[in-house]
N, C-alpha and C positions, 0 to 999 in steps of 0.2 A: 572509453567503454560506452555503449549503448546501453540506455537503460531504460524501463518500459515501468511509467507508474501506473498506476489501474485502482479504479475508484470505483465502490459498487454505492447497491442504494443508498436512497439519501443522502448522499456526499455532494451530488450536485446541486443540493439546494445550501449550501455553507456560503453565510454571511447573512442570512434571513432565517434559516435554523436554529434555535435556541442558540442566540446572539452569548448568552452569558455562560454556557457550557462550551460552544465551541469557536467564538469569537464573531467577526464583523466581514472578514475574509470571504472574498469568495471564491470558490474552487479555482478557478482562472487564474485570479490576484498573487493565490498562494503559490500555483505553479509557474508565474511567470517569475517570481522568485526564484524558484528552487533551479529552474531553466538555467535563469543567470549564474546563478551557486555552481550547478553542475559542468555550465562550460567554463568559470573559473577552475577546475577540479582538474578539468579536462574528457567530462563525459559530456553526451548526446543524450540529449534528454525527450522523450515522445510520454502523452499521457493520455491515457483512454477512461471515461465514465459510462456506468451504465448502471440502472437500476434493475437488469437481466441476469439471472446468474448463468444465463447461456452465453451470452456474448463474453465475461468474465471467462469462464470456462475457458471457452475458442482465442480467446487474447493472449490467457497464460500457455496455453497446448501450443500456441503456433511462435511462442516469444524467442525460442533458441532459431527456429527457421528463419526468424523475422531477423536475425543479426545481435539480438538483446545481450547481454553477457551477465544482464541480474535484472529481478524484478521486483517492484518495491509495490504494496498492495494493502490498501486499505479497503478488504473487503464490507466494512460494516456487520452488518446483522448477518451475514452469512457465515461470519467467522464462526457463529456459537455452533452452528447445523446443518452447515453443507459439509457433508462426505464428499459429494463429487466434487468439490472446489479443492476438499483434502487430497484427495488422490492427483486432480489435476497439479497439483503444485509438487506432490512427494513425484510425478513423471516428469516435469514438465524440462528436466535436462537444464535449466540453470538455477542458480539460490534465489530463494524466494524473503526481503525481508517485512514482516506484516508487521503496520504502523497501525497503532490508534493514537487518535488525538488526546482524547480525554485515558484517565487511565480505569481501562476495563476489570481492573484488582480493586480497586475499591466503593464498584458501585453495584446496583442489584447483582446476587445471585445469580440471574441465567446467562446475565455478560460476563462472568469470571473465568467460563470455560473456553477456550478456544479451540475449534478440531483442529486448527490449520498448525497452530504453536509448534504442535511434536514434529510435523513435516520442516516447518519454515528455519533461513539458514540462523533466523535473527529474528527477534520478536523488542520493538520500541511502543513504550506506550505512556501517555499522560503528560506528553511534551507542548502538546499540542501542533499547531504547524508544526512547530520547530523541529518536531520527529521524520519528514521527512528530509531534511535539511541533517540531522543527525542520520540518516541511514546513504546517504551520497557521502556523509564522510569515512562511513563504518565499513564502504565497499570494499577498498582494500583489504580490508584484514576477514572480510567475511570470505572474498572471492578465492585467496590464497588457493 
């Protein structure tokens, strides 16, 4: 399966980002693992950042055209208050599963809420990397 991860703000500065919250990793680092993980599995793995919630938007809207068959999304801070990130994932025609690293249940208040949760096919959180590495294995049983 083809599978499309998608990384909003501040994600592309991980490994110089609050080293001790979210590790030493950089975005790259992390996905050139998960690449490897994913063709051991036997999926295709393509991964896009952006600290845009338009380009976010136009990545998950075009991900079933694009061949995608699931999409794995660590939107960041847009998780708490983009509507249109919600709708684009509840249309967007394949499962959506939204990863946070750190876990967004046990820290301030306005991180607790997610709009995307009630949409998304699967919600991983507080694994760190290791949650997208957990949501390539989760495929199976999400995609059924």
């Amino acid at each position: 399966m083809k599978v499309l991860f998608l990384f909003g703000p501040n994600l592309g500065s991980l490994g110089t980002r609050d080293p001790a919250r979210y590790g030493t990793q950089t975005l790259a680092e992390i996905m050139g693992e998960v690449t490897e993980r994913g063709a051991r599995l036997g999926h295709e793995v393509a991964w896009r950042q952006s600290d845009l919630e338009g380009d976010l938007l136009g990545w998950i809207r075009s991900a079933a055209a694009e061949g995608f068959g699931a999409v794995v999304a660590n939107p960041g801070a847009l998780s708490h208050y983009s509507i249109a990130l919600r709708d684009a994932v509840e249309a967007c025609g394949v499962p959506v599963v939204e990863v946070h690293m750190t876990n967004v249940y046990a820290r301030e208040p306005f991180r607790r809420t997610s709009v995307l949760s009630p949409v998304a096919a699967a919600v991983i959180a507080g694994a760190g990397a290791g949650g997208y590495h957990l949501a390539l294995e989760a495929l199976p049983w999400i995609t059924r």
